[in-house]
N, C-alpha and C positions, 0 to 999 in steps of 0.2 A: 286655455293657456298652453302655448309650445312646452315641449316636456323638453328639456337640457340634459339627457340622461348618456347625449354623445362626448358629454365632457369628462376628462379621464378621473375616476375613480381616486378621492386622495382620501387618506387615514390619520391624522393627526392623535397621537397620545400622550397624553401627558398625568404622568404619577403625582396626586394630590402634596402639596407643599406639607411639611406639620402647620399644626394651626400658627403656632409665631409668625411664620415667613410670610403667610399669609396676610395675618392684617400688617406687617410691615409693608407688606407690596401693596396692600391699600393704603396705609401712611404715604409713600413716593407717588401712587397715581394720582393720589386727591392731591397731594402736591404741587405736580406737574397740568391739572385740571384750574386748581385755585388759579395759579399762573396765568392759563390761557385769559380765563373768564375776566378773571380782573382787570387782566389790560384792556379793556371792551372799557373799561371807563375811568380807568388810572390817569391816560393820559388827557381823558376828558377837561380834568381841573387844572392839569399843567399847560393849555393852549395859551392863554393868555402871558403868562409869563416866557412862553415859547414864543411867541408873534412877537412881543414886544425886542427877547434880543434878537431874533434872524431876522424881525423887518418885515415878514410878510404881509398880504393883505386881510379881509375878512373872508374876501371870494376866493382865496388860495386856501383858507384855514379848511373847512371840510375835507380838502384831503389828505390832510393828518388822519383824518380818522376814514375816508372813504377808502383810502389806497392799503389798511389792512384788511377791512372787511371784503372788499373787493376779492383778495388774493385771499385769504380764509376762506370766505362762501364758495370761490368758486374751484379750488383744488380738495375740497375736505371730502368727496368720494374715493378722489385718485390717491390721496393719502391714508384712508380707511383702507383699500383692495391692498396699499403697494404692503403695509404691514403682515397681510394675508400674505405676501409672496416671497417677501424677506426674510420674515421673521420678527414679533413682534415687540425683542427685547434690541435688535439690532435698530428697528426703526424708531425705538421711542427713546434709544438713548442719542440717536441723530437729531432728531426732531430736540430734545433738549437744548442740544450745544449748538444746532442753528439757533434756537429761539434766541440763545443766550447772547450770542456771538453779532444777532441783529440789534437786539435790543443796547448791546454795549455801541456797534454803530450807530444808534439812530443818538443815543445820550452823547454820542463825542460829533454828533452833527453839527456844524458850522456853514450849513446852508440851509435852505429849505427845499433843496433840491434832494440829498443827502436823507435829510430827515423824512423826505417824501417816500426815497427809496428803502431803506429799513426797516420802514412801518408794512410795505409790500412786503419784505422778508419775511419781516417776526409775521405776516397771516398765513406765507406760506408753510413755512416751517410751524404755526399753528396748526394748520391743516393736516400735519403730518403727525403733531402729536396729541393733538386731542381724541381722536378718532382711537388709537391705538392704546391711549389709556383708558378708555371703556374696552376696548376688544380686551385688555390684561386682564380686568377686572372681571369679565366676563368668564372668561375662561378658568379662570384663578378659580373662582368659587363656583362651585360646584353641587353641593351641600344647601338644600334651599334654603333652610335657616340662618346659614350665616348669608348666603345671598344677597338674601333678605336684608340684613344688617349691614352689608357691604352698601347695596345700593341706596340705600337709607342716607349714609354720610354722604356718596358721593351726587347723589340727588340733592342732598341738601346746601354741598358745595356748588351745585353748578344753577341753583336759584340764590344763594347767598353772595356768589362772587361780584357781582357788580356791585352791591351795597359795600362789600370791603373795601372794592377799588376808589369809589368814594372818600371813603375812612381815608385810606393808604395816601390816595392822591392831594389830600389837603395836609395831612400832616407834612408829607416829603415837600410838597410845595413851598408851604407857609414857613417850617423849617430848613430845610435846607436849600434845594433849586430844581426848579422844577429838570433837570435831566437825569436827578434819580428815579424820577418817574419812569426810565425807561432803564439804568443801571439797577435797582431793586431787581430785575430779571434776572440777574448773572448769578447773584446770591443764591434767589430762591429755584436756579436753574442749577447752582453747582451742588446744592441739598440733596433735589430731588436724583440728580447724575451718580452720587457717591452711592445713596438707598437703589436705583434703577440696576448699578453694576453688583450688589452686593446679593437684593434681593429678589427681582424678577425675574422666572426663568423661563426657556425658552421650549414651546413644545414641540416634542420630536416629530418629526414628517418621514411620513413611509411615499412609495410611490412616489407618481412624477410629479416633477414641478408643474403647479398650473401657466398657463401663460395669462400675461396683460391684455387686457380688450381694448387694444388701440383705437379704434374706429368710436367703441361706447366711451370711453375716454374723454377725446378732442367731443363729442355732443353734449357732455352731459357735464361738460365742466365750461367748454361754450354754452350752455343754458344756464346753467348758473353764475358765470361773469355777467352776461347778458340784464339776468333776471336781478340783481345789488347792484350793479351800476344802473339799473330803470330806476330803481327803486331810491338810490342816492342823488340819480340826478333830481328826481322828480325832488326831491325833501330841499336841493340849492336851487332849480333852475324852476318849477313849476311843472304841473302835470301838462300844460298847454306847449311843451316845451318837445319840438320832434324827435331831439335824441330820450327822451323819455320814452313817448310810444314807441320808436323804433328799437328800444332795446328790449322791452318787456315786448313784444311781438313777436323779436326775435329768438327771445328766450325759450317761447310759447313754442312759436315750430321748431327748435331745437329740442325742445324737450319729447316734445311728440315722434320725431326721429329716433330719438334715443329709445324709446318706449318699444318704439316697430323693431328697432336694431335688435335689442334685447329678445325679443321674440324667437328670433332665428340665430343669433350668435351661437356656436361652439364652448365660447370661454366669455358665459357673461359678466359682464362687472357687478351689475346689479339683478340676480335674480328674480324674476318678478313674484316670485313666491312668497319670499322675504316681505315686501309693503302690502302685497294682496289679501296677504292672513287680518280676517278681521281684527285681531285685536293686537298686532300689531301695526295695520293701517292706523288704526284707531289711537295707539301710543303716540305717531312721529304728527297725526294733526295734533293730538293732543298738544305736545311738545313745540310744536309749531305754533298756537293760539296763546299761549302760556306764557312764550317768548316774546310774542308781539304786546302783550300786556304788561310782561316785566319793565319794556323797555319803556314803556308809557308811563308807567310807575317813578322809576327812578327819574326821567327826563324830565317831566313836569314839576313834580313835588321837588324835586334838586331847583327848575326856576323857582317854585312860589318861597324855598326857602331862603333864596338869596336876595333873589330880587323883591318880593315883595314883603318877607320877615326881617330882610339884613340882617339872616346868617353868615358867617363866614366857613371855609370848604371844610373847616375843621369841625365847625358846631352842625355842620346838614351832615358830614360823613355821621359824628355819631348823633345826631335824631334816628337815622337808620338803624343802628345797634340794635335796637327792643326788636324790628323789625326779625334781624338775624337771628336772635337767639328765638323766636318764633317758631320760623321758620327747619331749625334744626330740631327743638322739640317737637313741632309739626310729624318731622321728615321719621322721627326714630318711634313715635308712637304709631305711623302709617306703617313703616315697615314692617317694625314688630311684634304690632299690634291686628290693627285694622286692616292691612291688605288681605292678611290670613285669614282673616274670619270674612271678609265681606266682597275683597276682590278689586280690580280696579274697574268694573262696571258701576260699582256704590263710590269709592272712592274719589275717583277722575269728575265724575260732575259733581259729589262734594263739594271737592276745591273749588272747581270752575265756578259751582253756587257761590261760595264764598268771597271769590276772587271778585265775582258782579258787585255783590254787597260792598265789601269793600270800598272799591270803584265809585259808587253811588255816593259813600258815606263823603269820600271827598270831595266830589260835588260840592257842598256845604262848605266849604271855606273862604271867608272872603279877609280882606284887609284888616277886619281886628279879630282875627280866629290867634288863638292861641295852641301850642305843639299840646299841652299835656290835656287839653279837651278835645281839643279839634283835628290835630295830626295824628297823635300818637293812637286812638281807637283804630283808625283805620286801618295804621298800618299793621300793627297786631293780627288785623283779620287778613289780611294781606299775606301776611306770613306763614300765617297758619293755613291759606289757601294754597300756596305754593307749596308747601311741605306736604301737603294731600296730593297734588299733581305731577311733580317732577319724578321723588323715587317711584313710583308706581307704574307711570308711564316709561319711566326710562327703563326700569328692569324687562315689563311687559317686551316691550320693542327690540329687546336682545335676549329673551329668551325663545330655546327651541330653535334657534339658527344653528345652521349645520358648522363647526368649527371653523373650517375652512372660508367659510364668509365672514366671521364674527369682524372684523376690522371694516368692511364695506357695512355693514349693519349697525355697531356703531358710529360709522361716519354718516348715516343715515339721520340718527338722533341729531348729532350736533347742526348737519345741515338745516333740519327743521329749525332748530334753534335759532342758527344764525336766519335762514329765513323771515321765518318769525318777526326777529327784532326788526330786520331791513322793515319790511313789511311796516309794520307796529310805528318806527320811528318814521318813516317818511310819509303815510296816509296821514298820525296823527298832530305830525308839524305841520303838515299842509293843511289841515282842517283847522287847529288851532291860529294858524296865519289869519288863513283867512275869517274867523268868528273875532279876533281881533280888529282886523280894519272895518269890517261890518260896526261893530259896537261903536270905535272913533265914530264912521260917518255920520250914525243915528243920534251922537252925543258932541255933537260941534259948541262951541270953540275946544279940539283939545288940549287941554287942560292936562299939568301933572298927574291932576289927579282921578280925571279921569283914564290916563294912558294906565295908572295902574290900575284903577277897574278894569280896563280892558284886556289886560293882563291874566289879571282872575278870571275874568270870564272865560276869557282862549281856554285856557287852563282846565276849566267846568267840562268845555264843550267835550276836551280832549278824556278827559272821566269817564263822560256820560260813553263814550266810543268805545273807550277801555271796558265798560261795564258791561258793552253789546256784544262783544269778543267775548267776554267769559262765560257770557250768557248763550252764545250761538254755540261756545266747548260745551257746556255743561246738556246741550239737547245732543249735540253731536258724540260725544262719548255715550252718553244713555243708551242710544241708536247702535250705534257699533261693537262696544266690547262686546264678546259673548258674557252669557250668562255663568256665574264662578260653577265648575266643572265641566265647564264647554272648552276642551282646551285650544290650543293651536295644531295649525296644520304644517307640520315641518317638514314637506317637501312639495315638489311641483304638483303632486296629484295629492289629494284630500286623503288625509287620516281619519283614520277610528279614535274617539274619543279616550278609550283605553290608551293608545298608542302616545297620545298627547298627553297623554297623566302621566306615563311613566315616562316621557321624555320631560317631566316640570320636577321629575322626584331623579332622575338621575343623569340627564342631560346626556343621550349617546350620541356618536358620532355619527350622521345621518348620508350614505354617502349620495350626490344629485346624479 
């Protein structure tokens, strides 16, 4: 691996907050995180209600949702580095008041044009503050024990937020209309802005400014446009579909560019040191198979509760509840408890085991399954799986990064994320499609009642896939973390394990 040691030397320091200010500034990042996550499927429930007053089609309706992930996945690097170069109390309270300021334009949308273009916004300006509320959070805490506890919550906010969005988006719907769906932002955007100006502080920079990696830049955010638009078209237009192959190809050799660029760059964006250390390799797949299971999760069980129980968005948002509060006593006994003694080599395929189980147990539900036998078991392990995977992974993946990176390394995480889901939703709607029209053909004359069978079944096949993902994490983390006291390698060239323990107990500034 090319050694970056031509890159100018920077010092970042910053004097530990007292404990108050602290978990307030974790109160404002999990805030400003809740936020992000949630809109991933806030406005999921308000489409219909949406389509019906702006008039759109069904084949226009996806890019309500394609045109923020599109702009999320594919700037969430450039918005991880830019917080590295600005400052990361300057950049997250921007990223707030764009998020807020889009989202009030997309709710005062009177087109679908309008509403197309906002939902682009709020990914952008997501791109810019999610990344940068893990770099706060990172840096803030310092102290592994509270860390520990820090990333606990905010792990458990960033596998609970879509099940809230849920919640949020049927109440706001069903009560009042669906463009609070996109107005709730301004609110929980002027909270997090007032707590961001009060409590977040900014750490001081000795030395030169680093410069932008323009050239890694424009490739790696062209591979990642590239790579959620393949993945989006493939989930509306079919894998058979050439702008499908041509985008995921193109993403492919862009990415590969970016990879070489990195090698030889001056002023990299993405050090390769940073994803190469096994065990934070090992976190952002983590993180990345986790995401693509979440999204399975919510997306299916959200159909079988509507469509095939005649749930209403209110009654499926809270069937998910049991799920959350799992999920967060999961998150705070791993951190607490269980990472400390056992590591996220035991932990990370814990979950992943669980996550399969899980997965499987839903399989089993057909047309007279009932929530408090048949849903609720599951999702409980469900929760409890995620709460084993998120914080653990996610601390893993930002620890022992040299300061000066920590906003590109968190933007690292979330990219996996969002990957993840692209991933996740468009293999497992296109498998699910098609295990449905299979079932109609084998079961002619379609019938009501068989179209709901077929239904469930799509829904199984999409399970049994969900199961295989958590199954393929749980050998792949085994594989990967080091063994607990192996620790990480926090610079271009390989450390002494010594070296790596005391950068887990005191986090110094490492310079590349």
């Amino acid at each position: 691996m090319t050694n970056t040691s031509s890159a100018p030397t920077q010092t970042i320091s910053s004097s530990p907050a007292p404990s108050s200010r602290r978990w307030w500034t974790l109160s404002v990042v999990g805030l400003a995180q809740l936020m992000v996550v949630l809109d991933s499927t806030v406005v999921n429930i308000a489409l219909p209600a949406a389509q019906a007053d702006l008039g759109f089609t069904d084949g226009q309706r996806q890019w309500i949702i394609t045109a923020y992930s599109i702009a999320f996945g594919s700037l969430l690097l450039l918005g991880g580095r830019l917080s590295d170069l600005i400052g990361r109390k300057r950049t997250f309270i921007i990223g707030l008041i764009g998020f807020a300021g889009a989202s009030a334009l997309g709710g005062a949308a009177g087109t679908f044009e309008l509403l197309v273009g906002a939902r682009a916004l709020q990914g952008a300006f997501g791109a810019l503050l999610a990344p940068t509320a893990l770099a706060v959070l990172t840096t803030t805490f310092v102290i592994p024990k509270e860390r520990a506890r820090a990333f606990g919550v905010f792990g458990a906010i960033a596998g609970a937020g879509g099940a809230v969005g849920l919640l949020l988006g049927g109440v706001l719907t069903e009560n009042f209309d669906w463009r609070w769906n996109l107005y709730i932002n301004v609110v929980i955007a002027a909270v997090a802005l007032v707590g961001a100006v009060v409590f977040v502080t900014n750490a001081k920079r000795t030395g030169p400014r680093p410069k932008l990696d323009i050239p890694g830049t424009v490739l790696v955010s062209g591979a990642l446009f590239s790579l959620v638009y393949g993945f989006s078209n493939a989930e509306s237009e079919g894998w058979e579909s050439p702008l499908t192959w041509g985008f995921l190809a193109a993403s492919g050799v862009l990415l590969i560019a970016f990879v070489l660029w990195q090698r030889r760059a001056s002023h990299p964006l993405l050090p390769l040191s940073i994803v190469l250390d096994r065990n934070r390799g090992a976190a952002y797949a983590s993180v990345l198979i986790a995401g693509a299971g979440m999204f399975g999760i919510f997306l299916f069980v959200t159909y079988y509760l509507q469509a095939s129980l005649g749930y209403s968005p209110i009654q499926t948002g809270l069937a998910f509840l049991p799920m959350i509060g799992m999920l967060v006593l999961a998150a705070q006994l791993s951190t607490n408890l269980f990472v400390p003694r056992f590591g996220p080599k035991v932990m990370v395929p814990f979950g992943m085991t669980l996550g399969a189980i899980g997965m499987v147990a839903l399989t089993r539900l057909g047309l007279d399954s009932t929530y408090a036998v048949d849903v609720l078991p599951p999702l409980l392990v469900l929760g409890f799986a995620m709460g084993s995977i998120m914080p653990a992974s996610m601390q893993t993946a930002t620890l022992g990064v040299d300061r000066q990176f920590a906003g590109v390394a968190s933007a690292t995480v979330n990219t996996s994320q969002q990957v993840g889901g692209s991933i996740g939703t468009a293999l497992l709607n296109t498998l699910a499609a098609t295990a449905a029209a299979d079932y109609l053909a084998a079961h002619l004359p379609a019938t009501p009642e068989i179209a709901a069978e077929a239904a469930v079944h799509s829904y199984a096949v999409a399970y049994w896939w969900g199961a295989a993902f958590f199954a393929f994490g749980a050998v792949l983390a085994a594989l990967l973390f080091r063994r607990r006291g192996h620790g990480l390698s926090l610079s271009h060239s390989a450390e002494s394990t010594d070296a790596a323990a005391a950068a887990e107990s005191a986090e110094p500034v490492v310079a590349h």
